[in-house]
C-alpha positions in Angstrom: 3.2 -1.7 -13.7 3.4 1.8 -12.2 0.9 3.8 -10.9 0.0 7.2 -9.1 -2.3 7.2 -6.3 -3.3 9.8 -3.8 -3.1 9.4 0.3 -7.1 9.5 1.1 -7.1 8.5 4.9 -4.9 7.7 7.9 -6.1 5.9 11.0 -3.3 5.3 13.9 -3.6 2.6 16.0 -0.9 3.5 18.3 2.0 6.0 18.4 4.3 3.4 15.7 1.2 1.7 14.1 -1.5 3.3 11.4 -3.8 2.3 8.7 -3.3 4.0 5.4 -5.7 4.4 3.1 -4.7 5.2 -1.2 -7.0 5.2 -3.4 -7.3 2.4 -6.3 -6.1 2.7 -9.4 -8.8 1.4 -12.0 -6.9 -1.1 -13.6 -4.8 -2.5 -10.1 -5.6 -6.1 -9.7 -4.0 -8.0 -6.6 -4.5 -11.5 -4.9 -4.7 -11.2 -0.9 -1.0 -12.1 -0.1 0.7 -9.5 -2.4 2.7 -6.8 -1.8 3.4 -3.3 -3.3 6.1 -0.7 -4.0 5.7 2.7 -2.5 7.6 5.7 -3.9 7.5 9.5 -3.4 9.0 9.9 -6.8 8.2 8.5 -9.9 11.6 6.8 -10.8 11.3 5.0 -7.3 15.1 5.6 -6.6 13.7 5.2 -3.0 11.4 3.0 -2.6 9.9 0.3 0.2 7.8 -3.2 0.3 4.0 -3.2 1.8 2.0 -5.8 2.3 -1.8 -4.7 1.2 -4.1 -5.1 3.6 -7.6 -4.3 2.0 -9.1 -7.0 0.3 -9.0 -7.0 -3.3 -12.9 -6.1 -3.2 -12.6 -3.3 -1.5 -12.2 0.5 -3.9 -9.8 1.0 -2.1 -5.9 -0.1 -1.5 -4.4 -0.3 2.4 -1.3 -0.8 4.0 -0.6 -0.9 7.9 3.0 -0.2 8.3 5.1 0.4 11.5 7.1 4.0 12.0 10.4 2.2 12.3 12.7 4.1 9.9 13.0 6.7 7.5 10.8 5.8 4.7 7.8 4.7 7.3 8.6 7.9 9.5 7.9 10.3 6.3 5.1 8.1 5.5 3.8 8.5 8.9 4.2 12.3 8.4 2.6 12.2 4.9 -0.7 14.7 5.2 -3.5 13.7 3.3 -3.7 14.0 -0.4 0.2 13.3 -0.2 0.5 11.8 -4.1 2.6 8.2 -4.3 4.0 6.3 -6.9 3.2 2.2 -6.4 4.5 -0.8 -8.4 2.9 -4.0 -8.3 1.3 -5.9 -7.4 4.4 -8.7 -6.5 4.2 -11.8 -4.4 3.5 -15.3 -5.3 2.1 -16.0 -1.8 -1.2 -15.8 -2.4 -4.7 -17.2 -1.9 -5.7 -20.4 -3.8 -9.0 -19.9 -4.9 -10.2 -23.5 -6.0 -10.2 -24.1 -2.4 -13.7 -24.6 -0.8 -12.3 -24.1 2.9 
């Protein structure tokens, strides 16, 4: 399923490494494990893979991505309130939740 979402925070970590905050769409359910597409354009002609790594609790969805090419690079420059087009959630490597331990 597709979804806009809006660019609410951005911590860096280092000069390659930052937290990225989006906000949640209402009706975005993920497992911790999954993954997402990120698009600047709604017909994702460009798109890239990211991990999410907020906990499916949490109000909000996070990613902490590497500026290593040119997707990442214009994410890195993205100012706040930057609006995104994600697809998802995908993965199958996910968190068993019958398990006690």
């Amino acid at each position: 399923m597709n979804f806009s979402t809006i660019l609410l925070g951005k911590r860096e970590l280092n000069e390659t490494l930052a937290t990225f905050t989006f906000a949640k769409p209402v009706t975005f359910d993920f497992k911790p494990g999954q993954f997402f597409l990120i698009s600047f354009n709604s017909d994702f002609s460009c798109n890239h893979p990211f991990s999410i790594s907020s906990s499916p609790k949490d109000g909000l969805l996070e990613i902490s991505p590497r500026k290593l090419g040119k997707f990442t690079t214009r994410l890195h420059s993205s100012p706040l309130g930057t609006c995104v087009w994600i697809k998802g959630p995908f993965g199958m490597f996910t968190l068993d939740d019958s398990t006690t331990e």
